[in-house]
C-alpha positions as CSV (number, residue, x, y, z in Angstrom):
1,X,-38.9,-14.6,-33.6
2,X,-38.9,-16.4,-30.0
3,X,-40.7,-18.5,-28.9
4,X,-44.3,-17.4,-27.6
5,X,-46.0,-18.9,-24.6
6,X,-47.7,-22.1,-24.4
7,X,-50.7,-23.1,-23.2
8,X,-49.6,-25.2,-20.6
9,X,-47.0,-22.6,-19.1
10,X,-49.5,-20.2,-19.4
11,X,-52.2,-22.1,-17.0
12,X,-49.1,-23.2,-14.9
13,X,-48.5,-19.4,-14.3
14,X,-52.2,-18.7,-13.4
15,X,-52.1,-21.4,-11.1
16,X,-49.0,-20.2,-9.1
17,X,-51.1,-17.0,-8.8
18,X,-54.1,-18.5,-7.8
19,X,-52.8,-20.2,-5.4
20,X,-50.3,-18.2,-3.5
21,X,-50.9,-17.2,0.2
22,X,-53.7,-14.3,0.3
23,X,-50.7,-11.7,1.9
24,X,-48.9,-12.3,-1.5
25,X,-51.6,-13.0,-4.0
26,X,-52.5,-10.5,-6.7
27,X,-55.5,-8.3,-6.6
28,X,-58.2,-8.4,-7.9
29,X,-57.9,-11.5,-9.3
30,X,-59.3,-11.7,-13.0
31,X,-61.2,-14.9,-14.4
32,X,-63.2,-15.9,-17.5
33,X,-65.7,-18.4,-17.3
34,X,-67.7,-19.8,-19.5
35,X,-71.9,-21.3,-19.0
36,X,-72.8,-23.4,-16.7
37,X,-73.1,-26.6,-19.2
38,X,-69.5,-27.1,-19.9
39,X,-69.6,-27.7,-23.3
40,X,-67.1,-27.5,-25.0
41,X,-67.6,-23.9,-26.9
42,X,-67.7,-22.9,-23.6
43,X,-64.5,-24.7,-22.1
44,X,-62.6,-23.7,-24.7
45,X,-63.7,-20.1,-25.0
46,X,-62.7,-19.7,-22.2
47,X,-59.4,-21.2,-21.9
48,X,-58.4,-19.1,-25.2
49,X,-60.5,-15.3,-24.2
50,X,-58.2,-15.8,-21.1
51,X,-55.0,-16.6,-22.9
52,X,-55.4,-14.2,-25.5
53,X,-56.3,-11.0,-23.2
54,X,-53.3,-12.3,-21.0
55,X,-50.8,-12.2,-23.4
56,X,-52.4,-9.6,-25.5
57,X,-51.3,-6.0,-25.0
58,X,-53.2,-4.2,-27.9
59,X,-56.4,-2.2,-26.8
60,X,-59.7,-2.7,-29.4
61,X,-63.4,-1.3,-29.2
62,X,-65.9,-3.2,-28.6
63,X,-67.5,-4.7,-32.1
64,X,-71.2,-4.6,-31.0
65,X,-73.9,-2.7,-30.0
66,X,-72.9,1.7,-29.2
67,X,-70.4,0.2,-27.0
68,X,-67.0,2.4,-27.2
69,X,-65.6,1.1,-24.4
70,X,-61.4,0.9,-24.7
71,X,-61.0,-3.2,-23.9
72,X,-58.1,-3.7,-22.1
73,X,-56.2,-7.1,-21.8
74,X,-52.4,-7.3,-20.7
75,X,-53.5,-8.6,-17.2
76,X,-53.3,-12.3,-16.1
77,X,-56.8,-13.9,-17.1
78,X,-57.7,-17.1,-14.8
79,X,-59.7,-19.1,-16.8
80,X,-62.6,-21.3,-15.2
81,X,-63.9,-24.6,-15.9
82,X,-67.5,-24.1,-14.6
83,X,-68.3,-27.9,-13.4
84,X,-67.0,-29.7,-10.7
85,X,-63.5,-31.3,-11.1
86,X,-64.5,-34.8,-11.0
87,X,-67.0,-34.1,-14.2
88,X,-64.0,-33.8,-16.5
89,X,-64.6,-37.4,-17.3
90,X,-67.9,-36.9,-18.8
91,X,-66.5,-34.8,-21.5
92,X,-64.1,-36.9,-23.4
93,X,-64.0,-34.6,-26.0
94,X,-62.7,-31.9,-24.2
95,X,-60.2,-34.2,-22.9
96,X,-59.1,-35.1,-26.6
97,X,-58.9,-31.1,-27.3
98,X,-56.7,-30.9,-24.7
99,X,-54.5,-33.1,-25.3
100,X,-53.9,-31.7,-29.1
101,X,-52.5,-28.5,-27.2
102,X,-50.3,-30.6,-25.1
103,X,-52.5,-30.0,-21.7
104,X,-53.7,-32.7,-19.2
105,X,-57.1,-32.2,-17.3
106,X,-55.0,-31.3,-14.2
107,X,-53.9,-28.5,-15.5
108,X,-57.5,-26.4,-15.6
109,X,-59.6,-24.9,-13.5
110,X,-62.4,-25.8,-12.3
111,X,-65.3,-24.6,-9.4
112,X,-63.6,-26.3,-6.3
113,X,-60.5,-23.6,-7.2
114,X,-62.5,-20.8,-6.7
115,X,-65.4,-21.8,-4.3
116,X,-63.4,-24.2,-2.1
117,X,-63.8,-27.6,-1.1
118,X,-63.1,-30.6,1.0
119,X,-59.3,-30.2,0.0
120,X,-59.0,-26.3,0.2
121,X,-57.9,-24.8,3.7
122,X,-58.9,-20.7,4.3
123,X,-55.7,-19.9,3.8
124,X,-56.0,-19.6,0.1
125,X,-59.9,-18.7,0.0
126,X,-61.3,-16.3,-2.2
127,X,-63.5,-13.0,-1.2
128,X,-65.4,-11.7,-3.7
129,X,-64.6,-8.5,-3.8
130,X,-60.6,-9.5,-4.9
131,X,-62.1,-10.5,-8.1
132,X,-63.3,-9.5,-11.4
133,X,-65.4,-12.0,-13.6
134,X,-65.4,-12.2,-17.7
135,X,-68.4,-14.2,-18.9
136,X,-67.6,-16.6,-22.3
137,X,-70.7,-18.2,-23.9
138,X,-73.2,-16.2,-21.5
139,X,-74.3,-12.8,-20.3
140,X,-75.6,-13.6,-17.3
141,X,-73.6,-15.8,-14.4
142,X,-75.5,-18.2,-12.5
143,X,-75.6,-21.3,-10.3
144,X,-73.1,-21.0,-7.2
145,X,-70.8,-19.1,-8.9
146,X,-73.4,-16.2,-9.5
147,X,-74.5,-16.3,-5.5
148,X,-71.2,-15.9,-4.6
149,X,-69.3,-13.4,-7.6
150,X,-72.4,-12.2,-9.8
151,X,-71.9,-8.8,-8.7
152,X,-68.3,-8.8,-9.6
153,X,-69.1,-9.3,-14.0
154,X,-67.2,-6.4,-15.7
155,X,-68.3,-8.0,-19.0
156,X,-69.1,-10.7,-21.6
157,X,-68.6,-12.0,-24.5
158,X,-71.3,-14.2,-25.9
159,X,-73.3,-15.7,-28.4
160,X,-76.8,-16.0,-26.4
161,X,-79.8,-13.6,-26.4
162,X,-79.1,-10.9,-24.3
163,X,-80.3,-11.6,-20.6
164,X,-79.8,-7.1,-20.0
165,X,-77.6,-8.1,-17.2
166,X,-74.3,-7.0,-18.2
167,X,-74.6,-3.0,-18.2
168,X,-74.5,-1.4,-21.7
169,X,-71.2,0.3,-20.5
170,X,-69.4,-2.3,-19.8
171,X,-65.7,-3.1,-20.1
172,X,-66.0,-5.1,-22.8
173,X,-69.8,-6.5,-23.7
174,X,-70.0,-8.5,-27.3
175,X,-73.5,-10.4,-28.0
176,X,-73.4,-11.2,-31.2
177,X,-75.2,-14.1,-33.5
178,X,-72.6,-16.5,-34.0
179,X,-72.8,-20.6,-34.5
180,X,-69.8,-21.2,-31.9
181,X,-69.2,-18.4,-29.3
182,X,-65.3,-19.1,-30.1
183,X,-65.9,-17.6,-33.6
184,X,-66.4,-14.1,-32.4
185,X,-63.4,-14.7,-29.5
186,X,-60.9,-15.5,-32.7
187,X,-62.3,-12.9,-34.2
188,X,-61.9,-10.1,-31.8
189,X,-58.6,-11.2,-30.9
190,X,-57.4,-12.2,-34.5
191,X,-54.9,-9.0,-34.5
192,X,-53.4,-10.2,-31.1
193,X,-52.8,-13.8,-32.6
194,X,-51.7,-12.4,-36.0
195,X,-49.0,-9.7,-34.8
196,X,-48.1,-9.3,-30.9
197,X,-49.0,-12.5,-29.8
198,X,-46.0,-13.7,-32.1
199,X,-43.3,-11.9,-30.7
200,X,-44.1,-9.8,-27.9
201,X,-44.8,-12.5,-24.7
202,X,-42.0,-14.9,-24.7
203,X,-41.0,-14.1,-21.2
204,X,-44.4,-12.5,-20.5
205,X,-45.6,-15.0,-18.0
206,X,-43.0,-14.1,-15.3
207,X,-43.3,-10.5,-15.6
208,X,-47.3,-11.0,-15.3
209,X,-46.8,-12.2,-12.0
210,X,-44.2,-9.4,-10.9
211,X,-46.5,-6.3,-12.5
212,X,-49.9,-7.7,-10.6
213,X,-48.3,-9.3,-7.4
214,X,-46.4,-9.6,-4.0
215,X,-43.5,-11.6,-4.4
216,X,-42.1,-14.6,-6.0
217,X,-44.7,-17.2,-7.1
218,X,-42.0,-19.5,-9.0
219,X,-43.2,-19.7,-12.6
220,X,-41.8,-21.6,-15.3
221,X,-41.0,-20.9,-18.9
222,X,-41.6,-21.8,-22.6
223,X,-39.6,-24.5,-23.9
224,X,-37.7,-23.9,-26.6
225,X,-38.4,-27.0,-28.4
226,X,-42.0,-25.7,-28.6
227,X,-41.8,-23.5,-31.7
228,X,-43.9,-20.2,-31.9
229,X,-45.8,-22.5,-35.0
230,X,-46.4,-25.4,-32.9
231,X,-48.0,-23.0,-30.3
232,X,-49.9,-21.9,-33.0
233,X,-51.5,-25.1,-34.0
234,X,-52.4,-26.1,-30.1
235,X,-54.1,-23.0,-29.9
236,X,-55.8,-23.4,-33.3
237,X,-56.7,-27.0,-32.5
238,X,-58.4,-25.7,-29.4
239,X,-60.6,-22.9,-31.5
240,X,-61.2,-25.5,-34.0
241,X,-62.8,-28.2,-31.7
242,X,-66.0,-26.6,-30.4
243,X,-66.5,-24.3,-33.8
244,X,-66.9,-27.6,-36.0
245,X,-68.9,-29.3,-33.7
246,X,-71.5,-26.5,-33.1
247,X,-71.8,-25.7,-36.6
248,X,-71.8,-29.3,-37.9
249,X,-68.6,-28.9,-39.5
250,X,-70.0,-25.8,-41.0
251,X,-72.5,-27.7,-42.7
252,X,-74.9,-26.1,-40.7
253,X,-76.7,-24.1,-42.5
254,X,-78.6,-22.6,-39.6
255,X,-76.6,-22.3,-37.3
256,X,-73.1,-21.2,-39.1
257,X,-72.4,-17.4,-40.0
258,X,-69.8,-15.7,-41.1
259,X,-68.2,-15.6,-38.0
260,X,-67.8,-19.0,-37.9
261,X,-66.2,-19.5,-41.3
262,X,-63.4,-16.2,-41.2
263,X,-62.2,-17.4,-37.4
264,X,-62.1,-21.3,-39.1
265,X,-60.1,-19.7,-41.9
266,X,-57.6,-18.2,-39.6
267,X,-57.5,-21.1,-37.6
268,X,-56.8,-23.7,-40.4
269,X,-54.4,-21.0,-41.5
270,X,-51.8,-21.6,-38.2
271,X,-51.9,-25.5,-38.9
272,X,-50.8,-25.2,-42.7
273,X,-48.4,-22.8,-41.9
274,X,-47.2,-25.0,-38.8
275,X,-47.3,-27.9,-41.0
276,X,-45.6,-26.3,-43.7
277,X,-42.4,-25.8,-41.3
278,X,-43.1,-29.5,-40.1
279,X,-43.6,-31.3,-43.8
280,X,-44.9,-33.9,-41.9
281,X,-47.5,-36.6,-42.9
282,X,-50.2,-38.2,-40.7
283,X,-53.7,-39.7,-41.3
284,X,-55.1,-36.6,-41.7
285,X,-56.9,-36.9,-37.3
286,X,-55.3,-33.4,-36.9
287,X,-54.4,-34.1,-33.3
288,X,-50.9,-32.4,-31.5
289,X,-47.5,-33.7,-32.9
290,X,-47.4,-31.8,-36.0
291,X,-50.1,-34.3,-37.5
292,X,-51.4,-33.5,-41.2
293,X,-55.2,-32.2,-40.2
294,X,-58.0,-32.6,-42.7
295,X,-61.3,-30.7,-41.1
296,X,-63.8,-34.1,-42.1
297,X,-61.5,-36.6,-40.4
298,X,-60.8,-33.7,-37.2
299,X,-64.3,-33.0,-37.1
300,X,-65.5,-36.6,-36.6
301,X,-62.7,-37.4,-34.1
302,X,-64.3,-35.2,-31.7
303,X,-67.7,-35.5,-32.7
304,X,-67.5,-39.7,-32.2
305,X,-65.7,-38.7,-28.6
306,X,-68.2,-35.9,-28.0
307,X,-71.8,-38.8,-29.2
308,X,-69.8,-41.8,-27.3
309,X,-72.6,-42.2,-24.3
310,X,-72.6,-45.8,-24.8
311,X,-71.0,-46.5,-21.2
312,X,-72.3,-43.7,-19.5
313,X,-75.4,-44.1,-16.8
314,X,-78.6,-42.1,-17.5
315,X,-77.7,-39.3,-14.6
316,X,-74.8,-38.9,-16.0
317,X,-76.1,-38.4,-20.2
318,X,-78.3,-36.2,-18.0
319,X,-76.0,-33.8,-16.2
320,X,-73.1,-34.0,-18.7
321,X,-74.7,-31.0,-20.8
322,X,-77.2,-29.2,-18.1
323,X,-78.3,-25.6,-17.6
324,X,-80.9,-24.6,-14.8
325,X,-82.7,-21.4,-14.5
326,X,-85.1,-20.2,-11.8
327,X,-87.6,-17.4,-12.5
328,X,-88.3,-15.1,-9.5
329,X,-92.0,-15.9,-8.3
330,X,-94.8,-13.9,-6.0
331,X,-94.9,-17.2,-3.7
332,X,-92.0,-19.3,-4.6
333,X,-89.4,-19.3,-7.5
334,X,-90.3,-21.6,-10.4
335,X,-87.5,-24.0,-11.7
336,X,-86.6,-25.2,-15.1
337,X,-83.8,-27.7,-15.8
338,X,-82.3,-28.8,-19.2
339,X,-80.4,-31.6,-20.6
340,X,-78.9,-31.6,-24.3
341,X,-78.3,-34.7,-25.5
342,X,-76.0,-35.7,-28.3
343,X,-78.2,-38.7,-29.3
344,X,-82.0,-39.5,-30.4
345,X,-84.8,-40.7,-28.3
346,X,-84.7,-43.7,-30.4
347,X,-81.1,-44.5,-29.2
348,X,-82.2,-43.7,-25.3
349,X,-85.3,-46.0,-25.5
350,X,-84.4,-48.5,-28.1
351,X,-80.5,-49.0,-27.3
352,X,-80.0,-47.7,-24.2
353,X,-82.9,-48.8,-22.5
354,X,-83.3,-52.0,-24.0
355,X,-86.5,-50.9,-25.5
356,X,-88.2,-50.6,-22.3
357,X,-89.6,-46.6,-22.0
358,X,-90.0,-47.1,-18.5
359,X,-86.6,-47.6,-17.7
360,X,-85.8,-44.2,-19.6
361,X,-89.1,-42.7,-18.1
362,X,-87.8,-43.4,-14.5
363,X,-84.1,-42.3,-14.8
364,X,-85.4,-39.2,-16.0
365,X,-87.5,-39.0,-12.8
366,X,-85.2,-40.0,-10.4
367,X,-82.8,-36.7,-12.3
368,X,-85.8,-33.8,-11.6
369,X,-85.8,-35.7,-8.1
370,X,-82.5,-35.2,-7.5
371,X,-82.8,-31.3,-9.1
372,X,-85.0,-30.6,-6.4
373,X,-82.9,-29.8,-4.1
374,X,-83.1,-26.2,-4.2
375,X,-87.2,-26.3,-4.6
376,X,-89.5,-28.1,-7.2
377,X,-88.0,-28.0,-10.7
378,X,-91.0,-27.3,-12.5
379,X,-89.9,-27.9,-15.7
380,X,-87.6,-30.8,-16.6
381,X,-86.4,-30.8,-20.5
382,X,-84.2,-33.0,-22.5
383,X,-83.1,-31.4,-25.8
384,X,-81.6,-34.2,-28.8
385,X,-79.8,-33.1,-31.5
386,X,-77.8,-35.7,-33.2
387,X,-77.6,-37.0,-37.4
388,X,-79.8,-39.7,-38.2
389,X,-78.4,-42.5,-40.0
390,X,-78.5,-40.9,-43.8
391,X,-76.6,-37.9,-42.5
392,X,-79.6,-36.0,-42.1
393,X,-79.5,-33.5,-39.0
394,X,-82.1,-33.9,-36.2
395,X,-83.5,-32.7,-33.3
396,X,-86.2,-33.8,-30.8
397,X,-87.9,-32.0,-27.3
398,X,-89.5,-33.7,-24.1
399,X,-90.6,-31.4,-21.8
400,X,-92.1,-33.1,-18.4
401,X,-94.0,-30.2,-16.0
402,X,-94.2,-31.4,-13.0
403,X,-95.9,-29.3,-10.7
404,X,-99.2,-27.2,-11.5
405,X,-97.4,-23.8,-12.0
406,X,-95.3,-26.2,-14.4
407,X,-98.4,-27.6,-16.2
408,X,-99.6,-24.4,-17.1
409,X,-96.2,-23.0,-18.5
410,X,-95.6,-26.1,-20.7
411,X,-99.0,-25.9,-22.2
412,X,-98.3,-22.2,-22.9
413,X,-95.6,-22.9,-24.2
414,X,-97.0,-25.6,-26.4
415,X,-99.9,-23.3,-27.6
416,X,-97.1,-20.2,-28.3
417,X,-94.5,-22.2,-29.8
418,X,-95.7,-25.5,-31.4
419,X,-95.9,-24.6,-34.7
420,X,-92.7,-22.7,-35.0
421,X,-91.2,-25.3,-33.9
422,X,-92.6,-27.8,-36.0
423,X,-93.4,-30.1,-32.9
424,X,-94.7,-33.7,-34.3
425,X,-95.9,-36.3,-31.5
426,X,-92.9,-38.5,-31.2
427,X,-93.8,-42.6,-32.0
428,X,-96.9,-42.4,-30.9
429,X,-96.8,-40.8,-27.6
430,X,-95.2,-43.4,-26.1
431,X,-93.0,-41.1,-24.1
432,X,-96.6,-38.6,-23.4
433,X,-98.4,-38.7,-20.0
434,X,-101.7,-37.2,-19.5
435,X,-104.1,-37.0,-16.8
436,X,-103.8,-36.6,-13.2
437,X,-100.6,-37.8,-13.0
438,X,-98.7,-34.9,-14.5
439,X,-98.2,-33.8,-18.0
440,X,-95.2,-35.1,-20.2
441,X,-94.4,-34.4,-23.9
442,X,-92.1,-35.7,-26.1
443,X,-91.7,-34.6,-30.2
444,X,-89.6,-34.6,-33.3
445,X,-88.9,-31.1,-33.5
446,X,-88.7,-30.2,-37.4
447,X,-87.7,-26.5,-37.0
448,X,-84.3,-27.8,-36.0
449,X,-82.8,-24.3,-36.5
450,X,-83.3,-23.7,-33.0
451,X,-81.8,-24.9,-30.0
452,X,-81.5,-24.4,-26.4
453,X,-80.5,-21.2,-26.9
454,X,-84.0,-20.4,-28.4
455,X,-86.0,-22.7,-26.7
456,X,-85.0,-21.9,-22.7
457,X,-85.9,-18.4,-23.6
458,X,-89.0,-19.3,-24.9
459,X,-89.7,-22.0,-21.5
460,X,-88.1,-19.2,-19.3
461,X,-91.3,-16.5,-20.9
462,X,-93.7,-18.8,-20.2
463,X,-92.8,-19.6,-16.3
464,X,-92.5,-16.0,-16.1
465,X,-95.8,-15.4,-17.6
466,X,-97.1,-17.8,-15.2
467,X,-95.0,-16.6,-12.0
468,X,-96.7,-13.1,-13.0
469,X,-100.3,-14.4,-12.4
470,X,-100.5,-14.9,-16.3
């Protein structure tokens, strides 16, 4: 069997197409992107949906909804970091992934390749209509990414309540419940990985080029000291990552399906094939090299990297998982911002803060300060979810409305919502405000079944409710 492509080579050959001369650059151009958080399900997601529709020639249905749209892959995928280049560093984690699949953070994508920036001339600018846009981890694109290419979606794949957005008819259009959104792209592309990916695409990425373009972009080749094996343990490494970490090492009772546990199944089942051929011995870290992977050890690797926000300033715990939406309003659009973070309030004051609620109090205002640049975020959230020190899984909400519209969403929301979540005044209210000076709440959140992706729904109703004259 040779040798199939690599990771590396295959982002090397979308970046010779990316950035060729506009006379002999491919068109449309295809990318897959992922939410505009940049976690890591959605890094990775999309780094592997684009790999595996590049290299994948096979055609499937789609596997939800009275979609019977023929998917088609087999063209070069571009696959999109959505944060700024120079926010890598806040996500060692995703560093550490990449490096198990022999990648370097140069070697992605990210927004200044496809919006432009200080260092990008016009020569090699991008017009919207020369693309097409897959959406990883979201059915809806937004920020400056959705000004700019939002009409240009031909589909999604996703794990988040359905926005209506994408059309019904679309290319390809999966929402489904899933823990990790890269559960259901290892699952939908499970034959590809399983049968053509493993003999079909050794010489693929060249050819790529020549089928979609205008000349020679100079690409480069597998290695042949990169075994089809060890291809397939970078690439399961890569799945792995953000599958243990959003189900809790599938511990997660509420959050992992059965999704999560076939595509971990036939991920684990490319390393102990690769290490099989290997019969080599590690500690068990299950990072690149062949290592001997055990999931606990993996799984805590990336979750210690992923928790690590010990040297980090406040803006930056802030911004490092963010997601912003803005609801469409009769006088003005009404914002709402929010911030998970991977550790507990009690770490943030007590620790970080040196016990001093203020400090936290004013980072925090200084971040909806700085969020107001496009108009007043109404609604500034910070989301915990982290295990407490007997293992036990927590979560914990602040919401801080800070403007009247804002006021009267959050205590809608509070009214709707509190006891489903199981909202409990967090140590006293000592992070509450009350009173003319704006409203602030902060609780341990019991129901810790849901998470952003239940509760920014529910904020998003309420601001709508409100923007409606509710």
């Amino acid at each position: 069997m040779p040798p199939r492509t690599s990771l590396k080579t295959f982002l090397s050959t979308a970046r010779a197409a990316l950035t060729a001369p506009s006379s002999k650059r491919a068109s449309p151009l295809t990318f897959v992107v992922g939410n505009e958080s940049a976690d890591l399900d959605s890094l990775c997601s999309a780094l592997l949906l684009a790999y595996f529709r590049t290299y994948s020639p096979l055609t499937k249905r789609a596997s939800s909804g009275n979609n019977d749209r023929v998917d088609i892959a087999n063209t070069l995928h571009i696959p999109i970091c959505h944060l700024q280049r120079a926010d890598l560093a806040l996500r060692p984690e995703f560093a550490a992934v990449l490096r198990d699949a022999d990648v370097k953070g140069e070697d992605v994508f990210t927004l200044e390749d496809v919006l432009g920036g200080s260092n990008n001339d016009k020569k090699h600018s991008i017009r919207p209509e020369d693309t097409r846009w897959l959406l990883v981890d979201h059915n809806a694109m937004t920020g400056a990414l959705g000004k700019v290419f939002g009409s240009r979606v031909f589909g999604c794949v996703d794990h988040h309540a359905d926005e209506d957005v994408v059309p019904r008819d679309a290319e390809i259009r999966v929402i489904e419940k899933s823990g990790s959104c890269m559960s259901l792209v290892v699952e939908r592309y499970a034959d590809s990985w399983e049968v053509v990916l493993g003999s079909s695409n050794a010489n693929n990425s060249s050819s790529l080029l020549r089928g979609n373009g205008k000349g020679d972009q100079g690409t480069t080749t597998t290695t042949m000291s990169e075994s089809s094996s060890e291809i397939d343990a970078q690439l399961a490494r890569l799945a792995l990552a953000p599958i243990l970490i959003d189900t809790t090492n599938l511990g997660d009772k509420n959050k992992t399906t059965a999704h999560d546990e076939r595509a971990v199944s036939l991920a684990e089942g490319k390393l102990a094939a690769h290490l099989e051929e290997k019969k080599d011995d590690g500690e068990g870290g299950g990072g690149g090299g062949g290592e001997k992977y055990d999931r606990n050890n993996f799984f805590k690797r990336i979750m210690d990297l992923k928790e690590n926000i010990a040297d980090m300033s406040f803006r930056d715990v802030f911004r490092k998982d963010y997601k912003e939406w803005w609801i469409e309003g009769a006088a003005q659009d009404l914002g709402l911002g929010t911030s998970s973070v991977p550790r507990g309030f009690d770490y943030l004051v007590d620790t970080k803060s040196s016990g001093d609620a203020a400090v936290f109090v004013d980072a925090l205002e200084d971040w909806g300060e700085e969020k107001d640049e496009r108009g007043k975020m109404d609604l500034v959230v910070v989301l915990t979810g982290f295990q407490d020190g007997d293992g036990e899984f927590r979560r914990e909400l602040l919401v801080w409305a800070r403007s009247e519209a804002g006021v009267r969403a959050a205590k809608l929301f509070e009214e709707k919502w509190a006891d489903k979540l199981g909202l409990e005044t967090w140590r006293d209210g000592v992070l509450d405000l009350k009173g003319d000076d704006g409203w602030r709440r902060c609780w341990a959140q019991r129901a810790v079944e849901h998470s952003r992706k239940q509760i920014a729904p529910m904020l998003r109703d309420a601001l709508k409710e409100i923007a409606g004259g509710g």
